[in-house]
C-alpha positions as CSV (number, residue, x, y, z in Angstrom):
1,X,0.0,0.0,0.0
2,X,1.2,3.2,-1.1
3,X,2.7,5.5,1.7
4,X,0.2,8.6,1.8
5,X,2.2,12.9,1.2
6,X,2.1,13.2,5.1
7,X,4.0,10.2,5.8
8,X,7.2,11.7,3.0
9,X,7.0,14.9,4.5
10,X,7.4,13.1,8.3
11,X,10.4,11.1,7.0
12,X,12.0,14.1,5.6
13,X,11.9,16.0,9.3
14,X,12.6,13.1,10.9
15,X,14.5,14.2,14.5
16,X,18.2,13.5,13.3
17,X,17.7,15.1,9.8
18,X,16.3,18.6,11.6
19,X,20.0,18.1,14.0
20,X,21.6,18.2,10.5
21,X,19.6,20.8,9.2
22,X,20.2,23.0,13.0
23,X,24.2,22.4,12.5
24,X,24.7,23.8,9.1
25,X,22.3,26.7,10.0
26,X,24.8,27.6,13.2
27,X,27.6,27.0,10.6
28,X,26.6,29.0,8.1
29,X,25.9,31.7,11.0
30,X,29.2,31.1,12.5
31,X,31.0,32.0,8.3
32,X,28.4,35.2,7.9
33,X,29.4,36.3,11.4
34,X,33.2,35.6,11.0
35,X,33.0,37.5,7.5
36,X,31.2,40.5,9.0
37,X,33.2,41.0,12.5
38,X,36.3,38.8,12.4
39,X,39.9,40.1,11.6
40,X,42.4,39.3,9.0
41,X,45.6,40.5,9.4
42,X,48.1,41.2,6.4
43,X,51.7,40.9,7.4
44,X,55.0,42.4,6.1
45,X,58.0,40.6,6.7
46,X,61.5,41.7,5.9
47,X,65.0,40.9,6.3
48,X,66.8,43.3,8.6
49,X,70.3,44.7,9.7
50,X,70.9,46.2,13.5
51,X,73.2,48.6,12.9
52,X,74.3,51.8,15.1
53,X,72.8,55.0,12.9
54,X,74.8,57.8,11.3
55,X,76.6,57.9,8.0
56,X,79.2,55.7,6.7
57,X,82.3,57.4,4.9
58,X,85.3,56.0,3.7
59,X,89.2,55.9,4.7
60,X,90.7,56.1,1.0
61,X,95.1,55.3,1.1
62,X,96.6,58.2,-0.1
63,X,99.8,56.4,-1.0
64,X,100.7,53.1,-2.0
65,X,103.2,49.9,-0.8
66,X,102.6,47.2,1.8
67,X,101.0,47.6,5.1
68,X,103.7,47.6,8.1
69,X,102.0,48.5,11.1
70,X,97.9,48.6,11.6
71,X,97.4,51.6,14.2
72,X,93.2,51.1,15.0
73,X,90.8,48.6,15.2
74,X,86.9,47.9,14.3
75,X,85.0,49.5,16.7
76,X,87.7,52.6,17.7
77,X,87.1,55.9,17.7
78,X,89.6,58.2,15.7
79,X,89.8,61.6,14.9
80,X,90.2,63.9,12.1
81,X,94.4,63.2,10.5
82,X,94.8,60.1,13.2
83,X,96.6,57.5,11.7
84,X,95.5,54.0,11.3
85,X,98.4,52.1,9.6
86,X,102.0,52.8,8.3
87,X,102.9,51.8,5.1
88,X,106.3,50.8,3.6
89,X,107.5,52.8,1.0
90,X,109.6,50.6,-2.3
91,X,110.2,53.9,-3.9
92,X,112.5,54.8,-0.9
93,X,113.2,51.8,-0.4
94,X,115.0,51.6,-3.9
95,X,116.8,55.1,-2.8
96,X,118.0,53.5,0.3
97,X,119.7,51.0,-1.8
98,X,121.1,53.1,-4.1
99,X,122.4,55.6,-1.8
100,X,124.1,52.5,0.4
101,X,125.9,51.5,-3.2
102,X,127.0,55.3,-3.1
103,X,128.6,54.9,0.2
104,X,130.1,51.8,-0.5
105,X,131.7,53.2,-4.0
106,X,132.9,56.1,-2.0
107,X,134.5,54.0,0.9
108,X,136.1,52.2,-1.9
109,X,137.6,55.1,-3.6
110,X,138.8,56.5,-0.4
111,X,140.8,53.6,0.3
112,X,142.5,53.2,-3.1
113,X,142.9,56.7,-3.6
114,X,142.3,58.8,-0.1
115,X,141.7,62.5,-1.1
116,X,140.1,65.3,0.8
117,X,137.0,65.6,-2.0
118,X,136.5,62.0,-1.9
119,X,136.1,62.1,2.0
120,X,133.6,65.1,1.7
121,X,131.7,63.1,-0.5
122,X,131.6,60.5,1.3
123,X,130.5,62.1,4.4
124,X,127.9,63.9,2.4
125,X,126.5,60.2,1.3
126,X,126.5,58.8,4.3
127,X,124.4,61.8,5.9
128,X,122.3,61.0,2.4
129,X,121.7,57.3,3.3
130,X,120.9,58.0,7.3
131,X,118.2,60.4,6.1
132,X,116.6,58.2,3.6
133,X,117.1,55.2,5.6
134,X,115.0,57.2,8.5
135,X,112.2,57.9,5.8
136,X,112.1,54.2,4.8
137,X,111.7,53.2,8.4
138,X,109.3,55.5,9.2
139,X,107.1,54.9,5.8
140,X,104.2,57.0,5.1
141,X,100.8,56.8,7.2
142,X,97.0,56.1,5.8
143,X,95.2,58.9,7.6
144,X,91.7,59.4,8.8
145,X,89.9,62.2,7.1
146,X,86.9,61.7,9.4
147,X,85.8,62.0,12.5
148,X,84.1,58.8,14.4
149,X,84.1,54.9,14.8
150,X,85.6,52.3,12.2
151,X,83.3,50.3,11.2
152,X,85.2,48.1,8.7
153,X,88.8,47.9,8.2
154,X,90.5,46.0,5.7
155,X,94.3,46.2,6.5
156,X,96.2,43.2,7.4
157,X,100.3,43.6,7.8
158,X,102.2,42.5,4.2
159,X,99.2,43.6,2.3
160,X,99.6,45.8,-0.7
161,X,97.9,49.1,-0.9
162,X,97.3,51.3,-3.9
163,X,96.3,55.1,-4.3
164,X,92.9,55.7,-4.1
165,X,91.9,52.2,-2.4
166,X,89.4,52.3,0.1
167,X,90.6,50.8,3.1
168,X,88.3,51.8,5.9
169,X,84.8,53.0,6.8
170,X,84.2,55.7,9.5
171,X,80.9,56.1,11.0
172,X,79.8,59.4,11.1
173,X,77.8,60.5,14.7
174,X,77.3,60.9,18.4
175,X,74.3,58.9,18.2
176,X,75.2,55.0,19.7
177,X,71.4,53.8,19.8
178,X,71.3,50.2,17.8
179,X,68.8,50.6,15.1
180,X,68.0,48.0,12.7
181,X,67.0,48.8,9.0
182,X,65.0,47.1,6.4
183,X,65.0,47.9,2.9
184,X,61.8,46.4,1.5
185,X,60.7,46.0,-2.6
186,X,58.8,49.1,-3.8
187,X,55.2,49.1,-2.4
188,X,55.4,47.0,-0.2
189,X,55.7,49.6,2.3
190,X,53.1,51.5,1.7
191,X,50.9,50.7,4.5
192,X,54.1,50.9,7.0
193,X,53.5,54.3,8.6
194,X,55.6,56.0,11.5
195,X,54.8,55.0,15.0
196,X,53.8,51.1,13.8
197,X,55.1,48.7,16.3
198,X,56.3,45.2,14.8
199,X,59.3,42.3,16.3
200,X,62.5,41.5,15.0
201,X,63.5,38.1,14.9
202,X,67.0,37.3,15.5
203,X,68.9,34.0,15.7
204,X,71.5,33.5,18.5
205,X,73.1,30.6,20.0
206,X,70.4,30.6,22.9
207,X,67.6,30.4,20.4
208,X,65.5,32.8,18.8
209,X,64.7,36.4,20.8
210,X,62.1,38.3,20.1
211,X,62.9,42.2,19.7
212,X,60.5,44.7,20.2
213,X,60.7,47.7,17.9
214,X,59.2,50.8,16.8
215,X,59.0,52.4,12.8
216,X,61.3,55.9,13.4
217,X,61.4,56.6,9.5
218,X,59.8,55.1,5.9
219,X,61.1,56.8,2.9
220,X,58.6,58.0,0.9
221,X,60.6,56.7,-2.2
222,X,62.6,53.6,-4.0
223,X,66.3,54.7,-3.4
224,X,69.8,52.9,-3.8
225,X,70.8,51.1,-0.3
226,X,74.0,52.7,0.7
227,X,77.1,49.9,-0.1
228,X,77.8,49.3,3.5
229,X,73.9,48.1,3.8
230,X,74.5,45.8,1.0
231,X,77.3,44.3,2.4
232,X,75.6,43.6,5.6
233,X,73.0,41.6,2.7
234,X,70.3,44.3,2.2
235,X,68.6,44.6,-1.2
236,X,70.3,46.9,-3.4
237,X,67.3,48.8,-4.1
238,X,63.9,49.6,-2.0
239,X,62.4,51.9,0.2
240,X,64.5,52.7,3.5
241,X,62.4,51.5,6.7
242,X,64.5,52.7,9.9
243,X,63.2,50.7,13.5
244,X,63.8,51.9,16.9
245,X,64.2,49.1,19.9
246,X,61.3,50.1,22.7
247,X,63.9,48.5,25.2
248,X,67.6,49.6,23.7
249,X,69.4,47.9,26.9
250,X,68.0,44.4,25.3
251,X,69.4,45.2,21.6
252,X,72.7,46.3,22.8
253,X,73.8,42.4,22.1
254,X,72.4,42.4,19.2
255,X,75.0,44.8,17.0
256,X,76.1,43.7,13.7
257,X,73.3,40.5,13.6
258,X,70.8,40.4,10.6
259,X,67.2,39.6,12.0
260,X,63.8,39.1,10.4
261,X,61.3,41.8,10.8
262,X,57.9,41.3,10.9
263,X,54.9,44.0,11.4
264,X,51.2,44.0,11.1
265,X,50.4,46.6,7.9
266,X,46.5,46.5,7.7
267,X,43.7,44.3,9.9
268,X,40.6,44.7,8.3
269,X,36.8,42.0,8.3
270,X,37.3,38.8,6.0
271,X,34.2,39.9,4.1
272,X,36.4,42.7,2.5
273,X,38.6,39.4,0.7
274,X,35.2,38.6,-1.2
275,X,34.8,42.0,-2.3
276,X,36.1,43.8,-6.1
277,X,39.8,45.2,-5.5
278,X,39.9,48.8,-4.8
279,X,36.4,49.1,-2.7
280,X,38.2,48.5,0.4
């Protein structure tokens, strides 16, 4: 006997069917609410350099021959004409030796032959050869035209210098905060503003710490990373995003490390993800 309407409509409500039916309705309430009053977070995350600010200028050798004394360090201070190495001259070196096969030619002559002009000559050499072999000793000295710390150095004794090689970096600045400085791809900073707070992540042989910092400065343009930023394995290119540390005494440690920066740009309701580009 067939089953009357009443009867299909009772199987279709049946108790476990309307628990279905209640659990994808508090689902789909739980998705619409979530769209409307949720967050979504978009992140920016950058590699990073903690560096001490101030500008970096270079120590250039104003004469050339191999290093014989290094006079400073990374990490002193110099001023303005101190010396940080000594460097062996082979052009008076050449004149030493020359001059000492003078004195010996003289000597020579003097014994074969002795003569009052031969011994004023020779006396005149030898006074020759002290001086030069004074100048030889002394070398010449790669001076500091700056002011400030050195940064880099790259004199070793034995080493060959030329004119015009750079040799040395100075920082230039009373300012010995640690900073740390991202250089991020064009646009991607756009919705880093001054006064954002982010964390810089930074490997050390106790694990990974956790550096609280503050945005200090975003250029408001592309420019070319300064070559001591590159070296420390910055992008060569980008817009400049300078961070302060909210606790300097914990970053002190820190100087010279690369780190990862990461910073919250924009939070905004996940509805906005379903919605045309450009209405949010």
């Amino acid at each position: 006997m067939r089953p009357e309407p009443l009867d299909d409509l009772l199987r279709v409500t049946a108790p476990h069917e309307w628990a279905i039916l209640t659990g994808l309705i508090v689902v789909l309430l739980g998705i619409v609410a979530w769209g409307l009053f949720g967050s979504v977070e978009r992140i920016l995350s950058v590699d990073c350099a903690l560096v001490r600010p101030g500008e970096r200028r270079p120590i250039v050798s104003g004469v050339a021959g191999p290093v014989v004394d290094v006079l400073a360090n990374t990490g002193d201070t110099v001023e303005v004409g101190q010396a940080i190495a000594r460097v062996r001259l082979p052009e008076v070196d050449r004149q030493v030796r020359i001059a000492g096969a003078k004195v010996g030619l003289l000597e020579s002559q003097l014994e074969n032959s002795p003569t009052a002009q031969t011994g004023e000559m020779l006396h005149i050499a030898r006074a020759e050869l002290l001086e030069l072999a004074a100048v030889a000793k002394a070398g010449d000295l790669i001076i500091s035209p700056h002011a400030g710390e050195i940064t880099a150095l790259g004199l070793v004794p034995g080493q060959a210098v030329a004119v015009g090689a750079e040799v040395a970096q100075v920082r230039v600045g009373d300012d010995h905060q640690l900073q740390a400085i991202a250089i991020v791809e064009p646009g991607r900073a756009q919705r880093v503003e001054i006064g954002m707070t982010g964390q810089i992540l930074v490997e050390t042989e106790r694990g990974t710490q956790a550096l609280e910092v503050e945005v200090s400065e975003v250029s408001p343009r592309p420019t070319i990373t300064p070559e001591w930023l590159t070296v420390a394995g910055l992008p060569g290119r980008g817009q400049l995003i300078r961070l302060d540390f909210r606790k300097p005494s914990d970053s002190a440690a820190f100087r010279g490390r690369r780190g990862r920066f990461h910073i919250v740009t924009h939070r905004h309701a996940p509805v906005v993800l379903f919605m045309p580009a450009g209405s949010d």
